[in-house]
C-alpha positions in Angstrom: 81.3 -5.2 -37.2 83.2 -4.4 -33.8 83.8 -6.0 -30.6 84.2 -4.3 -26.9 86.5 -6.0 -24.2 85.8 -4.9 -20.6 88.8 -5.7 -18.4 87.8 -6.3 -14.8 91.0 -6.9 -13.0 89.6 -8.0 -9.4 90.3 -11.2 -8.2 89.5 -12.9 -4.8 92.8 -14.6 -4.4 95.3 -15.2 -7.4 96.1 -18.4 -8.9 99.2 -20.0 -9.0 100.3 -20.1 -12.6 98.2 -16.8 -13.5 100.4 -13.9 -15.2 97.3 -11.8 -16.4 97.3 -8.1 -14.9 94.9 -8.8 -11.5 94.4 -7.9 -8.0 93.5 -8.6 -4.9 92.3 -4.9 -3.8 88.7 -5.4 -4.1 88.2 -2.2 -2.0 89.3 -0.2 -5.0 86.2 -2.0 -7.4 83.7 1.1 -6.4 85.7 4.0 -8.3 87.4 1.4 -10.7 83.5 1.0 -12.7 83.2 4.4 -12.8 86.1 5.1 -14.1 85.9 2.0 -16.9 82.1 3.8 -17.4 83.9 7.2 -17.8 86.6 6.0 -20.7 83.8 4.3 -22.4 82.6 7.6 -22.6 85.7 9.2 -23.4 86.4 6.7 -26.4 82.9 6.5 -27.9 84.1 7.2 -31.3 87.1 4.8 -31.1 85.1 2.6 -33.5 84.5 4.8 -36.3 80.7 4.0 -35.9 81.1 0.3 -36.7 78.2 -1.5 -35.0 79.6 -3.6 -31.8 78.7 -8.1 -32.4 80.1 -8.8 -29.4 80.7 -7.4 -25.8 83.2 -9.7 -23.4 83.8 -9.0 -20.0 87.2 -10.6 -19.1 89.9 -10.4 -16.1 90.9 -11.1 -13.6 87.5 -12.3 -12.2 84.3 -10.3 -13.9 82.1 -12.8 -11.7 83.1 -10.4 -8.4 80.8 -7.5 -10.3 77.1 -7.4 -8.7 74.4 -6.6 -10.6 74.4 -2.6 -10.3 78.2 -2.6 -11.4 76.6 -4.3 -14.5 74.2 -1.9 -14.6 76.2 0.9 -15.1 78.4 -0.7 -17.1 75.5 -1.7 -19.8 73.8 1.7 -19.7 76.6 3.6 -20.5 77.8 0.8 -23.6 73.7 1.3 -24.4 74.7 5.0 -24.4 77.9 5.5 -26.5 77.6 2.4 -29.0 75.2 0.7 -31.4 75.2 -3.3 -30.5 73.6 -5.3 -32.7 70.5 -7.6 -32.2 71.8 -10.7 -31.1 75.5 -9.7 -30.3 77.2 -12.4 -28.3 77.7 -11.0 -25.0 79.8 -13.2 -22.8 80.7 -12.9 -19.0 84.1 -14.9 -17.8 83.0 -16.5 -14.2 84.6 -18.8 -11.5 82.2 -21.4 -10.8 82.4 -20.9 -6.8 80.8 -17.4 -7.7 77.9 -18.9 -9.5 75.7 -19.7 -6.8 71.6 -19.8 -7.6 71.8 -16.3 -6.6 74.2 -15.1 -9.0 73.1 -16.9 -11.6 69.3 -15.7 -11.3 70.8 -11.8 -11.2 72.8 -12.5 -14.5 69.9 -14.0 -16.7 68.2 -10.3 -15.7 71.2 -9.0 -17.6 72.2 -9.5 -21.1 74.7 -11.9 -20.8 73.4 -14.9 -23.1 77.1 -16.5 -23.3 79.3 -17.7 -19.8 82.9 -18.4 -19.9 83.9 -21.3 -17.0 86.9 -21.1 -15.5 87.8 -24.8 -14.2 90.7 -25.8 -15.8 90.9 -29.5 -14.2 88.1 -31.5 -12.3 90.7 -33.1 -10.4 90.8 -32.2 -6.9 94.8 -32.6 -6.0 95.4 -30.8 -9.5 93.0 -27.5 -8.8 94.9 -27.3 -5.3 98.4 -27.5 -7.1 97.2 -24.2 -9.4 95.5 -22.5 -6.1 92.0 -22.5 -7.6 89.1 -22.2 -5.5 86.7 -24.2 -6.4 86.9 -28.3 -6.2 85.3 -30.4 -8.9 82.0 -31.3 -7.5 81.4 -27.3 -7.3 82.4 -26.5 -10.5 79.9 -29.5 -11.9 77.4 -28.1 -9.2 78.1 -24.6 -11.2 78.0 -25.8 -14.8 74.1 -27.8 -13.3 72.8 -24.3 -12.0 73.9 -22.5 -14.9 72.0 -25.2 -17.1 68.9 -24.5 -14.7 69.4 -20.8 -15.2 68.4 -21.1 -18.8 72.0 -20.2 -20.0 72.2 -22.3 -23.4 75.8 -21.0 -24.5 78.5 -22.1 -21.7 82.4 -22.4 -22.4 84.6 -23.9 -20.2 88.4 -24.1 -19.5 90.9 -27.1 -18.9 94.4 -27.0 -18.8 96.4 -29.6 -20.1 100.2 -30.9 -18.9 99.6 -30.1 -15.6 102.3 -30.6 -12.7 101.2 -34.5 -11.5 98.8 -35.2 -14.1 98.7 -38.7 -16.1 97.2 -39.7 -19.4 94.9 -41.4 -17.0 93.6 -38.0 -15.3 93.4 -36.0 -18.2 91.3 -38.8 -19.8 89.0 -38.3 -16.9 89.3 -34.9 -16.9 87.9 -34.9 -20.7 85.4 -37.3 -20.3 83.8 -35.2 -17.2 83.6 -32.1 -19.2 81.6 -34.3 -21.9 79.4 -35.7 -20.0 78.3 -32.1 -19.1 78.2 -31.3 -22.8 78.9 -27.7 -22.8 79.0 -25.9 -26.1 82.8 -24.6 -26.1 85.6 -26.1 -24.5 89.4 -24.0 -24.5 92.0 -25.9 -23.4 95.3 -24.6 -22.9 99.0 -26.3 -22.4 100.1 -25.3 -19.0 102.7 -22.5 -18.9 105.4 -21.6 -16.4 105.2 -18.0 -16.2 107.8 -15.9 -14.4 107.3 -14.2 -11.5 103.9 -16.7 -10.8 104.2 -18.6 -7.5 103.8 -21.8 -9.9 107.2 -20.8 -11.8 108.9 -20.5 -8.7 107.8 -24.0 -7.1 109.9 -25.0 -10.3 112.6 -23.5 -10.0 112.9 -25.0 -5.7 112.1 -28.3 -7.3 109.0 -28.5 -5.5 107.0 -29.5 -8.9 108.3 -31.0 -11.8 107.1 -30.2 -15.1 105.7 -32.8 -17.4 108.2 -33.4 -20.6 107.2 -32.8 -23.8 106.5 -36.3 -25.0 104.0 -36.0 -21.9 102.7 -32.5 -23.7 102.4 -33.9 -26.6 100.5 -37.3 -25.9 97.7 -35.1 -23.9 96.8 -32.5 -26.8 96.6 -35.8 -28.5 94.3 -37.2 -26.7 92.3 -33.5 -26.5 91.8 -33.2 -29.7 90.7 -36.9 -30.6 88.3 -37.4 -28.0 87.0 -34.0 -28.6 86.2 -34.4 -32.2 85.6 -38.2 -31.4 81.9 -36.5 -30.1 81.1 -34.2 -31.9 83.3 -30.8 -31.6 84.7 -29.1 -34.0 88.6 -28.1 -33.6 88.6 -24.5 -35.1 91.6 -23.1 -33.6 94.7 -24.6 -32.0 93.0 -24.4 -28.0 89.3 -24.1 -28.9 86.6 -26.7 -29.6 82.9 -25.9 -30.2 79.8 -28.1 -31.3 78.6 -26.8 -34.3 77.7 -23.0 -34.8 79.0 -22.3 -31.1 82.1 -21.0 -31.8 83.3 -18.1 -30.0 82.6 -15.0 -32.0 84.7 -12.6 -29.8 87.4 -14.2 -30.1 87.2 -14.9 -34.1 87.2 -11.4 -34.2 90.8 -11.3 -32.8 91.9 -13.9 -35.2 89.8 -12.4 -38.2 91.7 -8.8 -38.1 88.2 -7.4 -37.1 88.3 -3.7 -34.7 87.8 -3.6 -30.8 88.2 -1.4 -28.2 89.7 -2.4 -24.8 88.5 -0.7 -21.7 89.9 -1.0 -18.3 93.4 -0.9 -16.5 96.1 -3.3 -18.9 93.1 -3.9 -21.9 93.8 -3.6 -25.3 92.3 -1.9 -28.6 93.4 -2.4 -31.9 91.7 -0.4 -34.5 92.9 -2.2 -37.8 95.8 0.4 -38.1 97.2 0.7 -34.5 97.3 -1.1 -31.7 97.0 0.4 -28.2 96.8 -1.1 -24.4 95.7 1.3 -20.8 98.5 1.5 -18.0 98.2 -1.9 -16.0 97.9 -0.4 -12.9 94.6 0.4 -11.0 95.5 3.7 -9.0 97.3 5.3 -12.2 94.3 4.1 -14.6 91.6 5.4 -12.4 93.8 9.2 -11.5 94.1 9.2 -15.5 90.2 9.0 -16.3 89.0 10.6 -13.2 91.2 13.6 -14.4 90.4 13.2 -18.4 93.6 12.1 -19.4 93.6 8.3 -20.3 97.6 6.9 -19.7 97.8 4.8 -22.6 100.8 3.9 -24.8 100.2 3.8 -28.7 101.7 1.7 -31.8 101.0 2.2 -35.4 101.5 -1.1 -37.1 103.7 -1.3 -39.8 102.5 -3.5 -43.0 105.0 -5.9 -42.1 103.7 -6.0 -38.1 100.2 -6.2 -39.5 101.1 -9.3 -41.9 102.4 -10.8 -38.7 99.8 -10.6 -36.6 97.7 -12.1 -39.5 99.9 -14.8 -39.7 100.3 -15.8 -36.5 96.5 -15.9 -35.5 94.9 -16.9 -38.9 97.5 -19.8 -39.2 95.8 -21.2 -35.7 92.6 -21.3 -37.1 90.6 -24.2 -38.9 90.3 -21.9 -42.0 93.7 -20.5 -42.0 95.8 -18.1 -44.3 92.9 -16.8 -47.2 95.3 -16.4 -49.9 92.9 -14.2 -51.9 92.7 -12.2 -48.8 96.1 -11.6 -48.4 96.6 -10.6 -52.0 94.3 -7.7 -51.4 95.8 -6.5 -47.9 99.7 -7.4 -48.7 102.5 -6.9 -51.3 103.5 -8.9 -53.5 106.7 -9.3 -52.1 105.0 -10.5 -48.2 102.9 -12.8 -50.1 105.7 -14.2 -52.4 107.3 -14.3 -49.2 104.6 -16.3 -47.1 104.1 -18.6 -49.9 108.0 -19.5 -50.3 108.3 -20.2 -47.1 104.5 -22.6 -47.0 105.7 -24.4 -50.0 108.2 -27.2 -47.4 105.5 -27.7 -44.9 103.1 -28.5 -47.8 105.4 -30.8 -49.4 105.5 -33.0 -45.9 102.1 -32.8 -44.8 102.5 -30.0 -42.4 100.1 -27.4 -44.1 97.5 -27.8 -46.8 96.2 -25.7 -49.8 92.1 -25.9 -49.8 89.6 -26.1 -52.3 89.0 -22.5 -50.9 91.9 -21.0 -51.6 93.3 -21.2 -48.2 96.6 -22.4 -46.5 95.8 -24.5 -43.0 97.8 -26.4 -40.4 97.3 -30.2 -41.2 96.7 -32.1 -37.8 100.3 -33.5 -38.2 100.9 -30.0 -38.8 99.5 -28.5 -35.3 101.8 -30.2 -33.5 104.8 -28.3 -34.8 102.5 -25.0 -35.3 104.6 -22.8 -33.2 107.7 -23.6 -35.7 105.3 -23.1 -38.9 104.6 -19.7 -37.6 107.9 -18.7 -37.0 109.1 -19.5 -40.1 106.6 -17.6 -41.7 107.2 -14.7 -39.6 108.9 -11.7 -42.0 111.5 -10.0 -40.0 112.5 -6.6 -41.9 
């Protein structure tokens, strides 16, 4: 099985704390899908012939796309790439965009998954991160999408915010269960540099919260979450049962994708590779049928890493069967060692399956876990 990310890097306006590869140039989103339908073309046999489970169009803001830009985009995937029956095929969306309209044109599609972006249902908080919606239109949205027939909706908070309180965020959670959607990501606030929101910082206009602050929120995330009902499967993502996002798994579960469009990113179980981030120079590179891409062969080392540091963050974490198959013995003597003091306090946890997981008094110290099982050569 395979997976195909389309990056669709046009944005209306961009958001405060937002560090992904975007732009406002809207004007430029004509040639841009011909040339993401071109390298699709171009890169057909990326996959080896693996059949393609899921299809995720990502950005930037996909919900700027109308429905002939979709068009073209599924005929030629159609075209170059065997998808599956059934293959989750998910569209990220702000919820301003989904109007009646919208949503209507999208269930012609085959889009049976959506992907809300609205991080906080607090009014003073979505102006602090420049969003563009308010909360009653992003309820409004999550309503119409309902009435649309679309039985598979994520959405996205952000947590730690700039003037949030336990009080807020407890709202802010109880909100997005009363809608009940079927996946909920939510994702500790980040100062990015460069983003408008890093610089208020650093001016003193916004103060961060602290980390006993940070720490008290993901709290209350993940017990009111699994209070009702959702399963915590990986560090940021909760899902009711048999709703978990299989895109993403795929990224977690060392499964092949291909990346298409300006910045996205392919990885092909050996190598990894990523497209210029930058929409002129992608476009002159396809349009002239030389893709500007930059390459890296992993190393057996890189690629125990990588699993490391995305299997550890998930519910079923490090298959130790698994990894005696894909790494020496050294790597896994290695990993093990370095397990065996984070077991002995409660941090991490040896299954009945064979596997080695973060403990929930272990997720709040995964970043350090990690680290220390990182193998630097």
């Amino acid at each position: 099985m395979a997976g195909i990310y389309i990056h669709i890097p046009f944005c209306k306006q961009r958001c405060r704390y937002c560090s992904f590869f975007s732009s406002t140039r809207e004007g430029e989103k004509g040639r841009y899908v011909d040339a993401l339908c071109k390298e699709i073309e171009m890169r057909r046999g990326y996959l080896g012939g693996e059949v393609v489970e899921t299809i995720y169009f990502g950005g930037g803001t996909p919900s700027t796309l109308c429905k002939s830009d979709f068009e073209k985009i599924f005929g030629v995937i159609d075209a170059c790439f065997c998808v599956v029956e059934g293959a989750e095929i998910t569209l990220e969306a702000n919820p301003d965009d989904l109007t009646d309209e919208y949503l209507a044109m999208l269930a012609l599609l085959p889009f049976n998954r959506l992907s809300m972006g609205v991080q906080s249902f607090d009014d003073n908080l979505l102006k602090t991160l420049g969003r563009r919606h308010d909360a009653s239109r992003a309820i409004k949205a999550f309503e119409a999408a309902r009435a649309a027939r679309f039985a598979n909706i994520s959405i996205d908070l952000m947590f730690a915010l700039p003037g949030s309180t336990a009080e807020s965020w407890a709202q802010d959670l109880e909100t997005a269960i009363s809608l009940r959607p079927e996946h909920i990501s939510a994702y500790n606030l980040t100062y990015e540099e460069g983003t408008s929101l890093y610089n208020a910082m650093l001016k003193g206009d916004i103060t961060p919260l602290d980390e006993e602050q940070n720490v008290e929120q993901f709290g209350m995330l993940v017990d009111k979450l699994t209070e009702v009902g959702y399963h915590h499967y990986e560090i940021s993502n909760f899902a009711l049962p048999g709703c978990e996002s299989r895109h993403n798994g795929s990224y977690w579960r060392n499964v092949p994708y291909i990346g298409c469009g300006a910045a996205a990113h392919s990885y092909d179980g050996a190598s990894r590779q990523w497209n210029v981030a930058d929409i002129p120079l992608y476009i002159k590179g396809i349009e002239e049928g030389c893709a500007d891409y930059e390459i890296e062969h992993l190393s057996e080392c890189e690629l125990y890493n990588d699993a490391v540091l995305t299997r550890l963050r998930t519910r079923e974490g490090l298959p130790l069967d698994w990894f005696k198959e894909q790494f020496s013995e050294k790597l896994n003597s290695y990993m093990l060692r370095n397990a065996e003091k984070y077991i002995a306090c409660g941090n991490l946890i040896l299954t009945d399956e064979g596997c080695i997981r973060l403990t929930r008094k272990g997720i709040f110290i995964s970043d350090a876990i990690i680290r220390d099982l990182i193998y630097i050569e």
